[in-house]
C-alpha positions in Angstrom: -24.8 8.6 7.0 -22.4 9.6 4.2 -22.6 13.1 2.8 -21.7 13.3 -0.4 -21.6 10.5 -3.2 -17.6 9.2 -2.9 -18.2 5.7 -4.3 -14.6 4.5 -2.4 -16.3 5.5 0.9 -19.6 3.7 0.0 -17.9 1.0 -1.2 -15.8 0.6 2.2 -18.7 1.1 4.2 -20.7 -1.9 2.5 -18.3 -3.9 2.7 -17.9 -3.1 6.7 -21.9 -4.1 7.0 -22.9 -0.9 7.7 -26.8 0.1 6.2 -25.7 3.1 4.6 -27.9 6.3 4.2 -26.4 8.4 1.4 -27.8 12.0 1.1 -27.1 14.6 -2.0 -28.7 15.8 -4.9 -27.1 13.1 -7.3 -27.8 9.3 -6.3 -24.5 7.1 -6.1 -24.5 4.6 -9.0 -25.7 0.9 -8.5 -22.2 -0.9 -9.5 -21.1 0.5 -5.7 -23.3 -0.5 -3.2 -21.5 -4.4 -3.8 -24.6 -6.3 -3.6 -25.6 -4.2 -0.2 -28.5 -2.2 0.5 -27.8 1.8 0.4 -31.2 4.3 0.8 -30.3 7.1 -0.9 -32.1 10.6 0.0 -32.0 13.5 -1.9 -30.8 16.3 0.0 -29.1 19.8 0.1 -26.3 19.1 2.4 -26.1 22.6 3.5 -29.3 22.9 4.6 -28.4 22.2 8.0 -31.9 22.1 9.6 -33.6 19.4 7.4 -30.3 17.5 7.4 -30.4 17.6 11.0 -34.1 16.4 10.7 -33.7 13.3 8.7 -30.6 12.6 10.9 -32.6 12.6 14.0 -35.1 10.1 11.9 -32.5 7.7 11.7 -30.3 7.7 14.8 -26.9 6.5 12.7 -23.7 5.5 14.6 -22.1 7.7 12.5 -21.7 10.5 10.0 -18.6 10.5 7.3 -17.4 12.2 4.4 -13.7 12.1 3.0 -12.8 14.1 0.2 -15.1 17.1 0.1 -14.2 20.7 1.3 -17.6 21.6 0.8 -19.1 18.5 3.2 -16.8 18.9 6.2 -18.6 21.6 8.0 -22.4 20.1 8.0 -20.3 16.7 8.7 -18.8 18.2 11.9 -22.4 20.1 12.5 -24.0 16.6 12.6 -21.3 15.1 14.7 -21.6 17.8 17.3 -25.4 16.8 17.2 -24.6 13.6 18.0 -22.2 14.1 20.6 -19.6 11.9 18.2 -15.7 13.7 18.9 -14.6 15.4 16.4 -12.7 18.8 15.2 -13.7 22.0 17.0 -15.5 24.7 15.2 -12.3 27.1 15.8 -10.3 24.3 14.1 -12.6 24.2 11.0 -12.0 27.6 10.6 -8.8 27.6 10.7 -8.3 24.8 8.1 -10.9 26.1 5.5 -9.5 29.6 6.0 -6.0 29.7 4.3 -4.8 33.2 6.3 -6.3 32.1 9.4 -4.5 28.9 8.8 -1.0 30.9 7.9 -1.5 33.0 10.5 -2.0 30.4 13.2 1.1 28.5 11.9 3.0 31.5 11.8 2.3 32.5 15.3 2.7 28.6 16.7 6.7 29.2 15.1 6.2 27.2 12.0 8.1 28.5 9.1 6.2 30.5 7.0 6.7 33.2 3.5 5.8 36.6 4.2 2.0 37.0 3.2 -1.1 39.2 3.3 -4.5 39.7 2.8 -6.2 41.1 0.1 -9.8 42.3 -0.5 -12.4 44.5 -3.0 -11.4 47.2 -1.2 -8.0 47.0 -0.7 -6.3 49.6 -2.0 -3.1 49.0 -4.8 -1.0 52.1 -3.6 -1.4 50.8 0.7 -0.6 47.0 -0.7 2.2 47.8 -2.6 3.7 48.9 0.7 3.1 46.3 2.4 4.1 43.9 0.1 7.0 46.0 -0.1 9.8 43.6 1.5 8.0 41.0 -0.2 10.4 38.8 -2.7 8.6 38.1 -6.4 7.4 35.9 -7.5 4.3 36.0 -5.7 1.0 33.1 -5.8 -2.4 34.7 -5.2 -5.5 32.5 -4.2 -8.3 32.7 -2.7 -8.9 31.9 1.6 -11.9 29.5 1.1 -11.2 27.2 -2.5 -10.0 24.1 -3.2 -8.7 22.3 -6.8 -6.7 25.1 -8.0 -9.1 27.3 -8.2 -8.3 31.2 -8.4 -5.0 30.4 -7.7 -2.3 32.4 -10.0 1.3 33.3 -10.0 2.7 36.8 -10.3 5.9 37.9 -11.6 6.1 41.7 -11.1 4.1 44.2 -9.8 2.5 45.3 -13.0 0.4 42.0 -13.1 -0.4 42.4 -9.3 -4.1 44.3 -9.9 -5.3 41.9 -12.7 -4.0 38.9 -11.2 -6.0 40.3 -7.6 -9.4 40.3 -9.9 -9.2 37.1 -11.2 -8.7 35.2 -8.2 -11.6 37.2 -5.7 -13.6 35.8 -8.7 -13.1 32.5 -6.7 -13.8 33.3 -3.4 -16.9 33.2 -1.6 -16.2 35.1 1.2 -14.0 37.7 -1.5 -11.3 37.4 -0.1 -7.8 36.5 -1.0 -4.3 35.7 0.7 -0.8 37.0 -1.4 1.9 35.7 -0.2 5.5 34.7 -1.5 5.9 31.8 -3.7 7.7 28.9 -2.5 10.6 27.3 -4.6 10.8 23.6 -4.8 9.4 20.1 -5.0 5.3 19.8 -4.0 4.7 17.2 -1.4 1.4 16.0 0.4 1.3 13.9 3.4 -2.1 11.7 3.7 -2.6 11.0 7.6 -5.2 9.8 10.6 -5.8 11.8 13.4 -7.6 10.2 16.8 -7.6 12.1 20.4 -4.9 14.4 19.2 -2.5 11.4 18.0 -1.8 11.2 14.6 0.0 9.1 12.3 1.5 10.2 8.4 0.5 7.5 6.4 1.7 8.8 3.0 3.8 11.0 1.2 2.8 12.3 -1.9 5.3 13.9 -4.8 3.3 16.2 -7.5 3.7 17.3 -10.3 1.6 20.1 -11.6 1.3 22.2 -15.3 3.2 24.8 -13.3 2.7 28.5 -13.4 0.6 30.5 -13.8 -2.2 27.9 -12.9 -0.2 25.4 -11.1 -3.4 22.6 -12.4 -2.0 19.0 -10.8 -0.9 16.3 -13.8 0.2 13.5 -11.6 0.5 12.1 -8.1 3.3 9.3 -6.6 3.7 7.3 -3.6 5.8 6.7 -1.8 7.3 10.2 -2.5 11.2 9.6 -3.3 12.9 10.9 -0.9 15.4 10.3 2.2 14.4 8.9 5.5 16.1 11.7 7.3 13.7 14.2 5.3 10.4 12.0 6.1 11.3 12.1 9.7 11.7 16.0 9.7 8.2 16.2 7.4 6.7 13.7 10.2 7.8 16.0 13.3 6.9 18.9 11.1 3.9 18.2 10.1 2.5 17.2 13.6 3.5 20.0 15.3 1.5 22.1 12.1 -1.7 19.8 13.4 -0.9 20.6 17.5 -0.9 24.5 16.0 -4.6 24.0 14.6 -5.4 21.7 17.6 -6.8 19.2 15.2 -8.0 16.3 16.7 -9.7 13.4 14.6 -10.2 12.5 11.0 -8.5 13.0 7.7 -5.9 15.5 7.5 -4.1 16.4 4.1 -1.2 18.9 4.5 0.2 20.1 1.2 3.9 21.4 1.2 7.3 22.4 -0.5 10.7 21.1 0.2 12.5 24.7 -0.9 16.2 23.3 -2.5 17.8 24.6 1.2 15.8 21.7 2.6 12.8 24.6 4.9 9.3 22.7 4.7 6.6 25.3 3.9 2.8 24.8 4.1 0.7 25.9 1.7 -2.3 24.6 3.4 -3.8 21.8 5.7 -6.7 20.4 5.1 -9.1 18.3 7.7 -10.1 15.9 4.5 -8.5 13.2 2.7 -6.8 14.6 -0.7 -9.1 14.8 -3.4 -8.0 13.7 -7.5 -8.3 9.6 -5.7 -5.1 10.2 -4.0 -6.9 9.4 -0.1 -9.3 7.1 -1.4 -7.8 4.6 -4.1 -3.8 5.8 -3.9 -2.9 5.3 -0.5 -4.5 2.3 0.4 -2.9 1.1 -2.8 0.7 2.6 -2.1 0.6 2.3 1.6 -1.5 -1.0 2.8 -3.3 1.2 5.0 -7.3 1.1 5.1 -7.4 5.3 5.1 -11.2 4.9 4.2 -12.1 2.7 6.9 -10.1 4.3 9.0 -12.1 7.5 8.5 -15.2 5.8 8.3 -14.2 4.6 12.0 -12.8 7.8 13.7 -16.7 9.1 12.1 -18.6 6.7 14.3 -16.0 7.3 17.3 -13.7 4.4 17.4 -9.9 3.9 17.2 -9.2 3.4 13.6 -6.7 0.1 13.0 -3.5 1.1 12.3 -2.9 -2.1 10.9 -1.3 -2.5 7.2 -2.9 -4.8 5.2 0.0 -5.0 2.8 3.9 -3.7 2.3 4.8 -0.5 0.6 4.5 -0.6 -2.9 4.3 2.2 -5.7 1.6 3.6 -7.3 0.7 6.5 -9.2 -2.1 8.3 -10.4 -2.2 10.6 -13.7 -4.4 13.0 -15.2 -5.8 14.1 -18.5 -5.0 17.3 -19.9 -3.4 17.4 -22.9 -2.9 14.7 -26.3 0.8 14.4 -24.4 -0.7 12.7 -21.5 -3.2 10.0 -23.4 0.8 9.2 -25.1 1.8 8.4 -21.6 -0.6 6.6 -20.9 -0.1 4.3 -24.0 3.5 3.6 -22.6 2.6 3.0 -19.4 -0.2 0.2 -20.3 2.3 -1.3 -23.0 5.3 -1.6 -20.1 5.4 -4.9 -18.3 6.3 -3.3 -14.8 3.0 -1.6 -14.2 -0.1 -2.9 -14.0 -3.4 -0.4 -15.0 -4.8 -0.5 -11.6 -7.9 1.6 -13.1 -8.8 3.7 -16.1 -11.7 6.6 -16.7 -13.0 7.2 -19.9 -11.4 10.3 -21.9 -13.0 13.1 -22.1 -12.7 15.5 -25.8 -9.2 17.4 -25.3 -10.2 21.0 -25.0 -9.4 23.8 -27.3 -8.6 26.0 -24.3 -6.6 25.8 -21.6 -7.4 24.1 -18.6 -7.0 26.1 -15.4 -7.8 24.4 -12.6 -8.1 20.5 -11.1 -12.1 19.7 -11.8 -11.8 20.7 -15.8 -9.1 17.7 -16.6 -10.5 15.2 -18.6 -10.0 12.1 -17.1 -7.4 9.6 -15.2 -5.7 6.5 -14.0 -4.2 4.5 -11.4 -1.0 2.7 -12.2 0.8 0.4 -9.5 4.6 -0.5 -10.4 4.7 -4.6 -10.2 
């Protein structure tokens, strides 16, 4: 069963010679099922009764989903049913919850900027003493959203109320975490995760619009950047995973390097990264299989660890303004990349785009 309609993962799992069962409200289209047959059933995923129905129907060897915040939890729901391992409910919590998540790290010794929580009812004058030792800038953004949503930087106190409105807007749950901005470079790290072991498969370098809306513009691999500093990010990051005891799957910590060389979270996710970085830019960069890996640990198998080709550099670029379509010209015209892949364009908007899922298109480039 795949939740969701990634085409990478159906793709993947087609060409494993699984008979896939794809349920959502929008079918996959045609050119990825690669000549395989794929039922497609039309399906709230959130209505966990009647997907635990039709899952009973079909008795599948497994459930997956890689990219989606929003299928992880009936994913996990349905493994449980199954009796498949997999992440505990405290752990999904704490890795869709960004101050239980900061919290947890914080307690496990992980270092951490000062933070706090925020709600409707929170009241300006009590925050503005706790927030008191607190070092601006600050980043607002809501505990349970993903793609830059609601999230928004603060330079001085007098922006503090509006910025606090905008991003509950976000949240589901209305709630919000503050905390102290972290200075320097944006890194994610792609990685596996089976019976507590885990291996980092990836680093990622961003680069985002910046403040205030921090909207991501381009993704590289492998991130440039010593082989001291990926060994501290390696042990760093697993003992983050031990501190949120998770177990199997994806896992997609993001992170700073601050110029002093401190690693800070700013959250980890149990999902590949979204924008095609877990699905088509690591395998590409990397030679690892991440999708079929996924797709294994889902049906409760070791994943193969095995790279299918060397390191190699790849990139993926977004969108958003008539700057990036130039780049894009240059990139195509210059003999040392080839266009791995290309989306259509979508009309550059006449207002500013403010988070990840209103950028109008992308591409995959991989350096020759």
């Amino acid at each position: 069963m795949i939740l969701g309609t990634n085409e990478p993962l159906l793709t993947r799992a087609c060409e494993m010679d699984f008979e896939v069962h794809c349920f959502g409200l929008t079918p996959p289209p045609k050119d990825s099922y690669q000549g395989k047959p794929v039922y497609f059933h039309e399906q709230n995923i959130l209505d966990y009764d009647n997907l635990w129905q039709e899952c009973q129907k079909l008795n599948p060897v497994g459930v997956a989903s890689v990219c989606s915040e929003l299928a992880m939890r009936p994913m996990h729901f349905l493994l449980r049913k199954l009796g498949i391992p997999c992440n505990s409910i405290e752990t999904e919590q704490k890795t869709t919850n960004k101050y239980l998540m900061r919290s947890t790290l914080q307690d496990a010794g992980l270092d951490s900027p000062k933070f706090a929580l925020v709600t409707p009812k929170t009241l300006m004058e009590e925050l503005a003493v706790t927030i008191s030792d607190f070092v601006f800038p600050l980043i607002i953004k809501p505990i349970d959203s993903s793609a830059s949503r609601g999230v928004l930087k603060i330079d001085s106190l007098e922006d503090l109320a509006n910025s606090i409105e905008y991003s509950l807007k976000w949240s589901k749950e209305k709630r919000c975490i503050l905390e102290e901005f972290i200075e320097g470079q944006e890194y994610s790290g792609e990685s596996i995760a089976y019976k507590g072991e885990y291996k980092l498969l990836a680093i990622t370098e961003k680069t985002t619009t910046g403040a205030p809306f921090f909207v991501e513009k381009a993704h590289r691999q492998p991130a440039d950047l010593s082989s001291n500093m990926v060994n501290k990010i390696e042990d760093t990051l697993y003992k983050a995973f031990k501190a949120l005891n998770i177990e199997y799957g994806a896992i997609h910590p993001e992170f700073r390097i601050t110029p002093d060389g401190r690693i800070l979270f700013m959250e980890i996710a149990t999902r590949m990264g979204g924008g095609h970085i877990g699905t088509e830019l690591t395998p590409l960069s990397s030679g690892y299989d991440f999708v079929g890996m996924v797709i294994s640990v889902c049906c409760g198998e070791k994943p193969d660890l095995t790279k299918k080709h060397e390191t190699r550099a790849a990139e993926v670029h977004y969108f958003i303004t008539r700057e990036d379509i130039k780049l894009f010209e240059e990139i195509k015209n210059n003999k040392s990349y080839n266009i791995y892949f290309a989306s259509d364009i979508s009309q550059i908007p006449q207002i500013e785009v403010k988070n990840n899922i209103d950028r109008l298109g992308y591409y995959i480039a991989v350096k020759n």
